[in-house]
C-alpha positions as a printed Julia matrix, in Angstrom:
260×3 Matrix{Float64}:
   5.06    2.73  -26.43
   5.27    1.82  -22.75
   5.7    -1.59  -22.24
   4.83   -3.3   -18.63
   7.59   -4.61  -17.19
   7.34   -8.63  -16.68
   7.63   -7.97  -13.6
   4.66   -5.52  -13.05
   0.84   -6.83  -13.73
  -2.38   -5.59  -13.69
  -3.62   -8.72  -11.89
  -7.12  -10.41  -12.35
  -7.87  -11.04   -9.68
 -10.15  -14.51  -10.18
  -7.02  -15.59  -12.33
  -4.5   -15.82   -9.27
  -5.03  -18.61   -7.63
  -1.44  -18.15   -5.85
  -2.37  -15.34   -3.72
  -5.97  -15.55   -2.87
  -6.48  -12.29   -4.94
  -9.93  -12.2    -5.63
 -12.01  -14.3    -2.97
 -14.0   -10.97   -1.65
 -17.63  -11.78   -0.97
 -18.29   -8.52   -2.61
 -17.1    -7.34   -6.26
 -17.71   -4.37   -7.75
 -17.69   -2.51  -11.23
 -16.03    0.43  -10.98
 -18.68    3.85  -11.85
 -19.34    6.99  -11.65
 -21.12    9.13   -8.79
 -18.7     7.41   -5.75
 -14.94    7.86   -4.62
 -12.41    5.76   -6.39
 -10.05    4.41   -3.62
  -6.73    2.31   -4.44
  -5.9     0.16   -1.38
  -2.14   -0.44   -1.19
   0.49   -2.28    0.67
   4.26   -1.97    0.14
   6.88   -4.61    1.46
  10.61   -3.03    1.89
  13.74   -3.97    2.81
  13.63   -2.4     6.55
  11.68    0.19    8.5
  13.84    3.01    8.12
  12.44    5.37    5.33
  15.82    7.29    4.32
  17.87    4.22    4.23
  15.38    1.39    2.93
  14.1     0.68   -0.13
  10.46   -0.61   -1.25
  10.93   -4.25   -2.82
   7.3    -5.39   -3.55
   3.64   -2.95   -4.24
   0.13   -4.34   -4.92
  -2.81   -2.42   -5.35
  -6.5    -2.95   -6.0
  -8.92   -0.14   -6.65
 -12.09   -0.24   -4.55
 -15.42    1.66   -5.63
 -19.04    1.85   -4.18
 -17.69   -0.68   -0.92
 -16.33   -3.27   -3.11
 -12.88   -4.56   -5.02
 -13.34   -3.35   -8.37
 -13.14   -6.69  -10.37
  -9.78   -7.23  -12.25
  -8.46   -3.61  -11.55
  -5.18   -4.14   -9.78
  -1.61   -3.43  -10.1
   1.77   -5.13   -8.99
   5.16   -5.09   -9.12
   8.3    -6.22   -7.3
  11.12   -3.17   -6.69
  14.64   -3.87   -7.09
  16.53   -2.24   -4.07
  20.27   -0.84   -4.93
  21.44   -3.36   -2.48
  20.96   -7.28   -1.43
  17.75   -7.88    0.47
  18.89   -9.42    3.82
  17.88  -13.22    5.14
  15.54  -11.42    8.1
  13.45   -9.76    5.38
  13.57  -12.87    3.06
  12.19  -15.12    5.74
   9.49  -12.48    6.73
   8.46  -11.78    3.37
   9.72  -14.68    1.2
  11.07  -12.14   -1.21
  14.51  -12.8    -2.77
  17.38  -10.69   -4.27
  16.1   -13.82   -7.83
  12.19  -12.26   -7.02
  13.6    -8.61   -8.07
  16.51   -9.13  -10.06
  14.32   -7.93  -13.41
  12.09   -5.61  -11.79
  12.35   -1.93  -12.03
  13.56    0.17   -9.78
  11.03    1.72   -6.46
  10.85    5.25   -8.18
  10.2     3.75  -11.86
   7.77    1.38  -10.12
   5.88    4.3    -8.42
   5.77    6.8   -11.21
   3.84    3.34  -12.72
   1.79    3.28   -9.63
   1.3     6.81   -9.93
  -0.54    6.44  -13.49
  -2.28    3.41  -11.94
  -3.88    5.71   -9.11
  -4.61    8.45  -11.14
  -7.61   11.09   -9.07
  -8.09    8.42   -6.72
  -7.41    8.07   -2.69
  -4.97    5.92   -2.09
  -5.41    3.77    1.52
  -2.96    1.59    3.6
  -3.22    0.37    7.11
  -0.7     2.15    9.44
  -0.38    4.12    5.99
   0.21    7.44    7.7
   3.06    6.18    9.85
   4.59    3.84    7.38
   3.75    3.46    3.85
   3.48    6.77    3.13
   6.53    7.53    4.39
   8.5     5.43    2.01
   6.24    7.13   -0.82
   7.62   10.7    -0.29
  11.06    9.37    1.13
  11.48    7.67   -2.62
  10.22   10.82   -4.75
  12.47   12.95   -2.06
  15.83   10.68   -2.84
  14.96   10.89   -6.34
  14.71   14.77   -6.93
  11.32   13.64   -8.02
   8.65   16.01   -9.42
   5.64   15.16   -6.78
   2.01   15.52   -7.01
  -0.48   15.68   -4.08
  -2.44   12.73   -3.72
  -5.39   11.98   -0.52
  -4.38    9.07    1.27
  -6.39    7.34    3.98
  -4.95    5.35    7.05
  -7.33    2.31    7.85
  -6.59    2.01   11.34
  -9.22    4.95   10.98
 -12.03    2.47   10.54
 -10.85   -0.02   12.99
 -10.31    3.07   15.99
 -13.85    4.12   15.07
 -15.49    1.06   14.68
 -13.79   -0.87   18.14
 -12.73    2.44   20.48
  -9.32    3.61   21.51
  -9.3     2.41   25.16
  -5.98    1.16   26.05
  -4.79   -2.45   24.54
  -7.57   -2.77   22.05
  -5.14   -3.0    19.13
  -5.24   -2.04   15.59
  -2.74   -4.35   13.4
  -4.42   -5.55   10.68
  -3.98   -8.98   12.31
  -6.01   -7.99   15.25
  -8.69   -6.5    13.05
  -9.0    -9.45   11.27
  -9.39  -11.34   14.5
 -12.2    -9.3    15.19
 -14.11   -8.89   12.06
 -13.9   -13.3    11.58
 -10.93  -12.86    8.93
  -9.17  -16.36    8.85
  -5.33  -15.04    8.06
  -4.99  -18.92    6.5
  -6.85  -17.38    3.82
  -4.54  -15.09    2.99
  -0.36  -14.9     1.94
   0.39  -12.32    5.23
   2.99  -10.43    4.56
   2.94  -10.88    0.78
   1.8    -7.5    -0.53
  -0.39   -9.55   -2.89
  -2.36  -11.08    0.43
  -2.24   -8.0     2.16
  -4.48   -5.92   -0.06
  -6.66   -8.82   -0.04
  -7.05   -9.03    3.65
  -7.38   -5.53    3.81
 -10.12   -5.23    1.27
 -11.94   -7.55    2.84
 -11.84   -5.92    6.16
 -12.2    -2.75    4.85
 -15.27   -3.59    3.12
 -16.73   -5.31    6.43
 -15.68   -2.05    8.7
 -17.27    0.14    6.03
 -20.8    -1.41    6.4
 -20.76   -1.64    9.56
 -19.74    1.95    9.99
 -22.94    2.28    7.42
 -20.67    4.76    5.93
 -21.98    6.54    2.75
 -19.35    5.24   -0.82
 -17.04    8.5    -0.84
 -15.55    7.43    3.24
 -17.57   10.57    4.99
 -15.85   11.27    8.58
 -12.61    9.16    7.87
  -9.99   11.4     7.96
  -7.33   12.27    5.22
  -4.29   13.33    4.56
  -2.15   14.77    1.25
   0.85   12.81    0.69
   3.1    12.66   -2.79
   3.05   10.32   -5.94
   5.91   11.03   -8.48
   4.45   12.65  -11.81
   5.78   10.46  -14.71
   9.31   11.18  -16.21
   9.89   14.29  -13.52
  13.21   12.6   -12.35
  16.04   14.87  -12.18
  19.3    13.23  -12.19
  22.58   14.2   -10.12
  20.73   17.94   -8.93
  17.52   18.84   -6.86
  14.73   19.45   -9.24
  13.7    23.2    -8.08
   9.97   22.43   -9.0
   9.89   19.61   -6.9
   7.8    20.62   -3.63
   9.49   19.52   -0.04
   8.38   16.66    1.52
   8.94   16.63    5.37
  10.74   13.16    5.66
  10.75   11.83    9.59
  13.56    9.73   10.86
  13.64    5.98   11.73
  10.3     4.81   13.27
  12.18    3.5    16.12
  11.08   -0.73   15.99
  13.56   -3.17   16.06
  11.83   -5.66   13.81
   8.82   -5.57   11.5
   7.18   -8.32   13.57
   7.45   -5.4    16.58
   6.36   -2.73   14.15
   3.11   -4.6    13.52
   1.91   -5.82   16.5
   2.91   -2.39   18.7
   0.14    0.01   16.89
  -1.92    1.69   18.97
């Protein structure tokens, strides 16, 4: 039997009065007949995909333009090395928050399970997120499956234009959809999702797009498939993931507030 880790939870999300999880105007239960989406947000111990590690996922499934009540998923990661004082202060992780917790590839062949057929969405997914999902199954000589993911910044490009400084952090989205960030732990993955639910859900019905995200644009990216690890040799079933190099910021405050 597979035991959750004490450090991983499927959160309720009106029980956690820490984070904020679960303040969305809107709940829903999750049915049939519309997409199943899983809104992510990873924390990590740098920018660099090949040489950082993911430290802290949360996750919240969202159905029919709504947070599907209770059905959520965390975990903290426990890097191979110490998480420095720059990402500690940023994120108020510490090397005592993951000293228990499994490992990123364990955590995500968890988080795989978790997603199942769904499409999984992160803002600035496509150019960071992501990245650290196929970096992590590539490290690992991980068996991969193809998942849809969705980058967010989609909603905010087509809902306030592209001309030149209009912005599309999720702080500057918030700012424009009346998103207090004191409602919210920033930078906590925990907050994240819920700030990104919530603004997700307003840019959807505004968009007056129909529940399964038609003309948002997707991509495939790769989830590890359960127990595919391959220790000490390539696994030759394993598909290739094209891996790019550093993203080129010199600080995640920088990475955030440069999107275009």
């Amino acid at each position: 039997m597979n035991r959750p880790h004490n450090n991983e939870t499927r959160l309720g999300f009106a029980a956690d009065s820490t984070t904020g999880l679960g303040t969305a105007e809107d709940v829903a239960d999750r049915s049939p007949g519309a997409t199943s989406f899983v809104i992510f947000d990873l924390e990590t111990t740098g920018l660099c995909p090949q040489s950082c590690e993911i430290i802290q996922i949360a996750a919240t499934r969202f159905q029919n333009g709504a947070v599907v009540a209770g059905d959520a998923f965390f975990s903290y990661c426990r890097p191979t090395g110490p998480i420095s004082r720059f990402i500690s202060d940023y994120t108020g992780i510490t090397d005592r928050d993951v000293r228990e917790a499994p490992r990123p590839i364990e955590m995500l062949e968890r988080f795989s399970r978790f997603v199942g057929d769904s499409v999984i969405m992160a803002h600035n997914g496509h150019r960071f997120d992501t990245k650290f999902l196929e970096s992590t199954c590539h490290q690992h000589h991980a068996a991969r499956r193809t998942v849809e993911s969705i980058d967010t910044i989609a909603f905010s490009r087509r809902l306030f234009g592209t001309a030149a400084g209009t912005g599309h952090s999720l702080d500057r989205v918030m700012q424009r959809l009346g998103l207090s960030a004191s409602r919210y732990q920033r930078h906590d993955a925990r907050g994240d999702i819920q700030a990104l639910g919530d603004a997700v859900r307003i840019m959807r019905r505004r968009l007056e797009l129909d529940h399964h995200g038609t003309g948002i644009p997707r991509r495939e990216t790769v989830l590890p498939v359960d127990g595919s690890r391959v220790f000490g040799q390539p696994n030759q079933n394993a598909a290739g993931v094209n891996v790019r190099g550093d993203l080129g910021y010199k600080s995640p405050v920088d990475f955030k507030t440069q999107l275009s």
